[in-house]
N, C-alpha and C positions, 0 to 999 in steps of 0.2 A: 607521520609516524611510520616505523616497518610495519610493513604485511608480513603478516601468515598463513599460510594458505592450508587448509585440507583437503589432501587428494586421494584415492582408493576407491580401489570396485565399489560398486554398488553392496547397501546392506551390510559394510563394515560396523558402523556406529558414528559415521562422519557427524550428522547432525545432530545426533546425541553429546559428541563430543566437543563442537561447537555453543549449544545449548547449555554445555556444563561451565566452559570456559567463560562468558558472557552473563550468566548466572539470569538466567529467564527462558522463556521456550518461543525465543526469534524464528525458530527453523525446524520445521513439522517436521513429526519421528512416528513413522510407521514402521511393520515388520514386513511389507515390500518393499524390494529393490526398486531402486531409481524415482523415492518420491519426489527429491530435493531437482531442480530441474533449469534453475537460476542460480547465481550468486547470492548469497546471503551478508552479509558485510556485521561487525560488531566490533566493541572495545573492548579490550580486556585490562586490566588493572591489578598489579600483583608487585605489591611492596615498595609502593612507588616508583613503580615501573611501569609501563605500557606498550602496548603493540595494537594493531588491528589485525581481525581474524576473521579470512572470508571460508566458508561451507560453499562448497564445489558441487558441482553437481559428480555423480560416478562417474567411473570408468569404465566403459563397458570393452569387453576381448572384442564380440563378436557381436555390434549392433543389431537390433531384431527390425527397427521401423526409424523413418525420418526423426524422429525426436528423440532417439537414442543417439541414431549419428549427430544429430548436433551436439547434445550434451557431449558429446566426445568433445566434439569438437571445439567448442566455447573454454571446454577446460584445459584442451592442450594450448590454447593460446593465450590463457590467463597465466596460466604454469612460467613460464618466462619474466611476467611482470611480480614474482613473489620474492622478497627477501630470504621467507624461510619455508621450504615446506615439511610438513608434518603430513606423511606418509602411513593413512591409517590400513592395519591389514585385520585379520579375525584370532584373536590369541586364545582363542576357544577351541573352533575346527579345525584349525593350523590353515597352511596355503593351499590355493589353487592353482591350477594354467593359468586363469587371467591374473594371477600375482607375479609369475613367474616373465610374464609378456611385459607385464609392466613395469617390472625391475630392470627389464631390458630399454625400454621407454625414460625409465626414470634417470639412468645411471649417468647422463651427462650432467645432472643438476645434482651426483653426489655429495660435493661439497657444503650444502646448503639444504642436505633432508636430515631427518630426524625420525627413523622408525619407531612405530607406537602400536604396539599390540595393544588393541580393545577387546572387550569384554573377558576380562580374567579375573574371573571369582573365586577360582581357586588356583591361586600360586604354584603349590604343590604339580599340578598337571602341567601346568604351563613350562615350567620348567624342564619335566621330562619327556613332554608329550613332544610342543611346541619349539620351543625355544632355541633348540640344533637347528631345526629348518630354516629359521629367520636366518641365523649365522650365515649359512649358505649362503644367501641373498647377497651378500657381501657390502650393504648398508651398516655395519661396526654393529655396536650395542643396543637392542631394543627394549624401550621403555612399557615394560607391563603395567596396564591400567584396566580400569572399569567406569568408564565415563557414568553409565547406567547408576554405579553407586558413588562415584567419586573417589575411587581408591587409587592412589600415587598420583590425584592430579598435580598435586605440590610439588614434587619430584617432577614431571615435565614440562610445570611454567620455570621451573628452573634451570632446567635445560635449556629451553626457548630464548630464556633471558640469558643466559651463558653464549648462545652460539649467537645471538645475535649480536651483542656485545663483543665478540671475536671475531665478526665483520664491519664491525667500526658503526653500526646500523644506532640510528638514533632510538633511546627507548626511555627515555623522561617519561613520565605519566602528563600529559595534555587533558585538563577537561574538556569533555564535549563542550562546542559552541553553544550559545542559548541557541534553544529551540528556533529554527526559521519563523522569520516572521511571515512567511505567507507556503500554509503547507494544503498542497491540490491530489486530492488522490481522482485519479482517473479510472471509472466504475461502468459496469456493463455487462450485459448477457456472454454468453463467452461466443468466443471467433467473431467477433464486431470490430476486431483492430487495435483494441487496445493496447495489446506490446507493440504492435505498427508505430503505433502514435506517441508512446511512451518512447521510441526509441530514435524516431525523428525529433523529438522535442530536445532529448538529452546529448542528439548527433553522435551515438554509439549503439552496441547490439550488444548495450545491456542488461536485456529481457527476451527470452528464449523466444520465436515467433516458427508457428509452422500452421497451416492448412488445416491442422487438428484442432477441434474446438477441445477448451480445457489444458492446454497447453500450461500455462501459468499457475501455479499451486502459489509458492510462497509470496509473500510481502517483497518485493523489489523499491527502492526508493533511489533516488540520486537528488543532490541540491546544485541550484545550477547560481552564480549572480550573473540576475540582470537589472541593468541599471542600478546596480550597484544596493539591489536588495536580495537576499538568500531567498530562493523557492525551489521549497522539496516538492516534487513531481513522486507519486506513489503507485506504480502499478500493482491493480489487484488481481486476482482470480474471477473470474466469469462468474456471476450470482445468477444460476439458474432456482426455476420452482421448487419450493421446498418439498413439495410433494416427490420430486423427480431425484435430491439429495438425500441417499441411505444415510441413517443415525450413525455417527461415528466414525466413519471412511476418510479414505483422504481429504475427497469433494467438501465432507462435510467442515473439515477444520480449513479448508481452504475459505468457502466461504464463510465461515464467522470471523476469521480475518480480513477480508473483505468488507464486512460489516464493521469488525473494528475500525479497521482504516477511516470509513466513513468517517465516524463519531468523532474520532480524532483528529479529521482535518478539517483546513478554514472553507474550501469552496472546493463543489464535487463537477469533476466534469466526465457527465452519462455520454456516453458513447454509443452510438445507435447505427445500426450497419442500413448505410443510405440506399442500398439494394433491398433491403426486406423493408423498413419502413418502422415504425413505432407499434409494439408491442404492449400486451397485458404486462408483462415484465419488467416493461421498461419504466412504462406508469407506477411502479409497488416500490422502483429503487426509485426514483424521480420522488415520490411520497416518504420515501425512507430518510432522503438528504432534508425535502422541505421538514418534518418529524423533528430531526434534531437540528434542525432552525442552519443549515448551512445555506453558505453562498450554492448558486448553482449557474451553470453552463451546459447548455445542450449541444452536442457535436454530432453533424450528420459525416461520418466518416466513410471511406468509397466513395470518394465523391468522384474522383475521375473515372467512374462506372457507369454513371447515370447521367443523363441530357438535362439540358433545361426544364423542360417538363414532367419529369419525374421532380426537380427540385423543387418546383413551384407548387406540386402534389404535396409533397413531404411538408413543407412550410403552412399549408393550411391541416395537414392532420396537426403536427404539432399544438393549432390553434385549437383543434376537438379534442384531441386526445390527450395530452397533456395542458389542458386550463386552469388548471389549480396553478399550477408553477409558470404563467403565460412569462412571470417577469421576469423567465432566465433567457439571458441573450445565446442566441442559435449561429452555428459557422459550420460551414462547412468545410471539410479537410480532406487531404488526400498524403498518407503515410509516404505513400509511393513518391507521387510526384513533390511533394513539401507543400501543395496547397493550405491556406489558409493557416498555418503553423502560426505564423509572425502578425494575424488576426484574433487567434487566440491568445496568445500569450497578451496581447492588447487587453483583451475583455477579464483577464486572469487581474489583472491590476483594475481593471474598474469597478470589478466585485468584491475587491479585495477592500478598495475604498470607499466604496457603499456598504457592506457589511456593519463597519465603523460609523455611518454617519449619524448623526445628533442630530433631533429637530430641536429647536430653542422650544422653550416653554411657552411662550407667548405666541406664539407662530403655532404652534400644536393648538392651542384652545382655542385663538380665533375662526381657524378651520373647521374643530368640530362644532364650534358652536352656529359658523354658516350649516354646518349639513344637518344639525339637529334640526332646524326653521328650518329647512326645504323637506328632510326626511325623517320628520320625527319617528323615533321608534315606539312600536306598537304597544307594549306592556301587556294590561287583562282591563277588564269591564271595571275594575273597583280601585286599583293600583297602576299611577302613571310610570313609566319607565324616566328617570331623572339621572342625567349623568352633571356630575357637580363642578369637578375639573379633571385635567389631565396631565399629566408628565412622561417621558420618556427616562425611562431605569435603566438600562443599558445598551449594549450593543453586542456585536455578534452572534446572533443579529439583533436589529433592533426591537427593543421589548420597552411598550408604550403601557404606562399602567392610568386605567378608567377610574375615577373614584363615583361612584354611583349607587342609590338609595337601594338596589335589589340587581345582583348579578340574576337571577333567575328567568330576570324580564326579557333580556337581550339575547336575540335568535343569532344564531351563527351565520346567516344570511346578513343581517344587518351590520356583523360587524365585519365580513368580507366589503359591505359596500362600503363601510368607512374606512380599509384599508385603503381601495379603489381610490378612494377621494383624498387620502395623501399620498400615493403617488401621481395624482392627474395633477393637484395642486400643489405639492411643497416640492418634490422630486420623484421622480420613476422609480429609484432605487433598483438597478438594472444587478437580475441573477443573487438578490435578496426576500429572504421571507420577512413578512416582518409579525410580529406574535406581539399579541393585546391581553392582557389579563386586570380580568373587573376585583375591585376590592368594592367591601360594602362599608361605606363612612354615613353613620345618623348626620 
């Protein structure tokens, strides 16, 4: 499909106006500059027509710190790979110097931008206030909008579709593919490596990576086939304490997206900085994935940091610290050197197809009914604890349902040792939780 690209200073209405084109909120919208700080990618779909439309990070005149100059940086190199750009400016406060700087930046790719004055709520101003200056610019005709309310967005998917159409650019409407059949979001405290790892994985710079923790705001994703199976890789935002995330900030929408990502992928892989070691934190996301029943992978990342004996450390905290989730398989990586990369992506399919697995019916009841005779459960003084039979009701993960005369009886300890006893017995079920729920049958 053509791309689109949105390019402009910081705090024009980039994301907003992405956000409006895509018709959902993909790409967080603050009123500070420079929130968006990755590529955001979407479709857009407009009278049986189509494009895709990536949200850029700004453009900053005069970088203030390392993660402004990249952002520059990442955009002026995307900027080349765009069919069309959409050059958003402020059709509010009219221009600035850095509009002026970037006109000058811009005007080799004349042929193929489209100026778009944002936020014009009122026509009237815009026209006498605004709208000579734009001229200046010597980008031709600019298309006044208000992404915020949606006014003339119709007017510049029709342009969009005019000029791409007039570079010969394919723009058929494509349904999205079904959904990957194996989607990994990759979760962690923040500055643990995650864009490192996210960007070694997909063998590009992707995802924004600097020395600052919190780096990473938005949802990043890319699908890669291997072996000839689609796997979306999902970098998230760093989920720090919530006590430590103010109500409503950027941080804050960064991490409930992060949380989403969770919930919506097949198998999480915690990212733990093998220089600090396993944390309170890491244990709450580690409980967050086991919660909504995902596959899980434990990754001690930095690994070309640390010696033998720190790893050997790490491997038995993992055993104390994280024991609820023992059956997520642990690797270690190293962004840097490509360590372990082609280990995980291994364990990524093995969790992928343990998630899946089926125990036969017959093979489930014979087992519990050895461990009922070795460990009968306990019940009360007057009522025995009686499980009748069992069956397994789904998967992803696998959910075994108990048919037995009083759920009440059955301590949460005893049904941890019965999980125990089908993975020692039937399968390990490697980087799967597996959830039991008692029904009460006379």
């Amino acid at each position: 499909m053509a791309t689109v690209l949105i390019v402009g200073r910081p705090n024009v209405g980039k994301s907003t106006l992405f956000n409006r084109l895509v018709g959902g909120r993909r790409a967080i919208v603050d009123d500070l500059p420079g929130v968006t700080r990755d590529f955001v990618f979407g479709r857009v779909e407009w009278q049986q027509k189509g494009f895709e439309v990536v949200d850029t990070c700004g453009l900053f005149d005069d970088p203030k710190d390392i993660v402004e100059e990249k952002m520059k940086d990442v955009t002026l190199d995307i900027i080349d790979n765009g069919d069309l750009i959409l050059w958003v400016v402020d059709g509010k406060h009219g221009l600035t110097a850095a509009d002026y700087d970037l006109a000058d930046l811009l005007r080799r790719y004349k042929d193929r931008i489209i100026l778009v004055a944002n936020k014009v709520e009122n026509i009237t101003n815009f026209e006498t206030d605004v709208k000579p200056d734009l001229y200046s610019l010597g980008f031709g005709e600019p298309i006044p909008i208000s992404a915020d309310h949606g006014l003339n967005i119709d007017i510049l998917l029709e342009a969009v579709i005019l000029a791409l159409q007039a570079h010969g650019h394919y723009i058929d409407y494509v349904p999205e593919a079904e959904e990957a059949s194996i989607r990994v979001a990759i979760v962690g405290k923040p500055n643990a490596g995650k864009s490192s790892l996210f960007n070694a994985i997909v063998g590009s710079q992707r995802s924004l990576v600097t020395e600052l923790p919190g780096t990473t705001r938005d949802i990043v994703d890319e699908t890669l086939l291997i072996d000839d199976i689609p796997i979306t890789f999902v970098d998230t935002a760093g989920i720090r304490k919530k006590s430590k995330v103010s109500v409503k900030n950027v941080e804050y929408y960064s991490v409930m997206r992060a949380i989403d990502a969770i919930e919506r992928s097949d198998i999480i892989v915690l990212v733990v900085d093998a220089t600090q070691g396993i944390s309170n934190q890491d244990q709450k996301i580690a409980g967050l994935a086991e919660k909504n029943g995902k596959g899980l992978i434990t990754v001690f990342n930095k690994a070309d940091l640390i010696n033998d004996k720190k790893a050997s450390s790490l491997l038995k905290a993992f055993e104390l610290e994280l024991y609820f989730v023992n059956y997520s398989p642990v690797t270690f990586t190293s962004a840097i050197t490509g360590r372990g990369i082609d280990e995980l992506i291994d364990k990524i399919f093995l969790v992928s197809e343990k998630i899946d697995y089926h125990i036969p019916t017959g093979l489930l009841n014979n087992l519990i009914g050895r461990f009922v005779s070795s460990t009968p459960p306990v019940g009360t003084k007057v009522k025995k604890a009686k499980i009748y039979y069992a069956t397994q009701i789904n998967t992803r993960p696998p959910l075994i349902m108990l048919n037995v005369n009083d759920p009440r009886l059955f301590t949460h300890s005893y049904l941890r040792g019965l999980k125990r006893a089908i993975r020692e017995n039937i399968d390990p079920l490697e980087g799967t939780p597996i959830f039991i729920k008692l029904r009460r049958k006379k």
